[in-house]
C-alpha positions, 0 to 999 in steps of 0.5 A, spaced: 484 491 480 483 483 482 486 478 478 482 476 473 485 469 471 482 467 478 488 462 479 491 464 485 490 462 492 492 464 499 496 460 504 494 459 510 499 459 514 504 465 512 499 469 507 504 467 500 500 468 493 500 460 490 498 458 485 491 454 486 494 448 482 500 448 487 500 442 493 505 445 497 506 453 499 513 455 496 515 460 502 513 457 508 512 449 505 505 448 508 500 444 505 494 446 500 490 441 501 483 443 501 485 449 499 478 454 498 478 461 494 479 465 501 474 471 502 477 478 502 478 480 508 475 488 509 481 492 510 483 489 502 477 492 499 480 499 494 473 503 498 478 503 505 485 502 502 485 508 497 482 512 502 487 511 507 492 512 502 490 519 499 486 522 504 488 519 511 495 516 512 499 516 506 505 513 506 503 509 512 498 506 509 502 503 504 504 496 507 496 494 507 495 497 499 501 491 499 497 486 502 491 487 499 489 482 494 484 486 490 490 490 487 494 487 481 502 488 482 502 493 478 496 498 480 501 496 486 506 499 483 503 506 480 499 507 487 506 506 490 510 511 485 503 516 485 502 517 494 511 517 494 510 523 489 505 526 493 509 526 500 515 529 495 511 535 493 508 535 499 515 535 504 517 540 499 512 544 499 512 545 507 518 546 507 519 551 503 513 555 507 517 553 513 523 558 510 519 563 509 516 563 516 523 563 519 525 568 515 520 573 515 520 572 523 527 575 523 525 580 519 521 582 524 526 581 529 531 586 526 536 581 525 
């Protein structure tokens, strides 16, 4: 899920993916000198991300898959496309079950 080619670096002071050869960032213009590879940071790991993910914030947690850099774009792009897909169904399904209830109450009621 990280990059292999390894030749990509981090601004210092807007967070931008550069290339390790660049002088200048291309969002923010900053310079790279003595740019060191930065340390992942723990909250960019796949062990806190895809947890938080499917387990515990859903689509919440979205923007910190998006700026992890232990993901490739396209793991992004699929982990993106299956946590939508999951609040979808999951959506769908509460609230069928909502109808339901809604509709059996006004059975009861004698509506």
């Amino acid at each position: 899920m990280s990059n292999p080619s390894g030749h990509e670096a981090i601004c210092r002071r807007c967070r931008a993916v550069i290339e390790a050869t660049d002088k200048y960032c291309h969002s923010c213009g900053a310079s790279t000198a003595n740019l060191a590879a930065p340390t992942p940071r723990w909250s960019e790991s796949p062990w806190v991300v895809l947890p938080l993910l499917f387990l515990i914030l859903g689509p919440l947690a979205l923007p910190l898959l998006w700026r992890s850099r232990q993901f490739t774009t396209s793991w992004k792009t699929i982990l993106t496309v299956l946590v939508v897909g999951i609040t979808v169904i999951v959506c769908f399904e509460v609230w069928q079950t909502v109808q339901q209830t809604l509709v059996e109450l006004q059975k009861l009621q004698g509506f």
